[in-house]
C-alpha angles and dihedrals in degrees: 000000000000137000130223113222095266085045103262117156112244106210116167138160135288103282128097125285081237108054087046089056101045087051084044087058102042094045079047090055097043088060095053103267125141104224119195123180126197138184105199132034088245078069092046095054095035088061102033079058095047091053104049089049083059105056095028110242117215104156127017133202120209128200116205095272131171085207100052079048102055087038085061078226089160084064097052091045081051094050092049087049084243115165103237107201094196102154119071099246090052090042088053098046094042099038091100091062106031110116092190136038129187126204131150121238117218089224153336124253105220093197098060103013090245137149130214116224110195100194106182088163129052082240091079084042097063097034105049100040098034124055116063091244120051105194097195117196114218132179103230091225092055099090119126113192110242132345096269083063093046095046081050086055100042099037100078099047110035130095108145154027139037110326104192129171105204119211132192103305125314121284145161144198108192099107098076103323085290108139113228134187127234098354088143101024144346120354087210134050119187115182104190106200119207133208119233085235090067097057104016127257135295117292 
């Protein structure tokens, strides 16, 4: 059995961690998502940097995360002289200018290439819905089939907090039918999924 990042049991059906992922990653991409999968830590930083040279990153925010962690992404921020607001009180007085904000996701959705962000602190918050770019941190392994399968897995263990599926960037159509990106949060999501291998497996 694996555990999300808060310890919530991932149970799913029958089928392979890899097919669910695969089906997690198209239905992703149809909504407008940019998935990336890696398999060491040398892939994680190359395209965190490249990333962050494209934007271009000024200012980060960073959610409590047992995957930023393990990508020693503090240290590479650090190399490329990047600001890092981790606290809450950093992350709510330099939300406005921020251009990129981490956060892990406890897993993806393969039916509808979601994410669920479990924000039990104002910190995920920020830092998912108000910078223009959401880099989310996924374990690659961490993929339930459908929602019925991840309200069975939340369901037992959860009894407080924001609870958000996250799906593709923000948009609206509200102003003439016209769909817009990133009207009410970021016009990017990158979920940047990452192999056990990378980090090791599930204690």
């Amino acid at each position: 059995m694996t555990f999300s990042q808060q310890g919530i049991p991932l149970i799913s059906d029958d089928r392979s961690g890899s097919e669910l992922f695969e089906e997690f990653a198209a239905c992703a991409r149809l909504a407008a998502a940019e998935v990336h999968c890696v398999a060491s830590l040398a892939e994680a930083q190359a395209l965190v940097r490249r990333l962050i040279a494209e934007i271009p990153v000024r200012r980060v925010l960073a959610a409590p995360c047992p995957l930023y962690a393990q990508l020693q992404l503090d240290t590479l921020f650090l190399d490329e002289q990047i600001p890092v607001s981790r606290t809450a009180a950093e992350i709510a007085a330099h939300a406005p200018t921020a251009d990129l904000g981490i956060t892990g996701v406890e897993f993806g959705v393969a039916e509808t290439g979601s994410v669920l962000l479990l924000a039990t602190s104002a910190e995920s918050r920020l830092a998912s819905s108000l910078p223009p770019v959401h880099l989310a941190l996924l374990r690659r392994s961490h993929v339930l089939a459908g929602m019925a399968e991840a309200i069975d897995a939340i369901a037992p263990t959860f009894d407080r907090g924001c609870l958000t599926f996250i799906t593709g960037p923000s948009r609206t159509a509200d102003i003439e039918r016209v769909l817009t990106i990133g009207v009410h949060g970021p016009s990017r999501l990158v979920i940047l999924a990452v192999a056990d291998t990378c980090v090791g497996g599930d204690e």
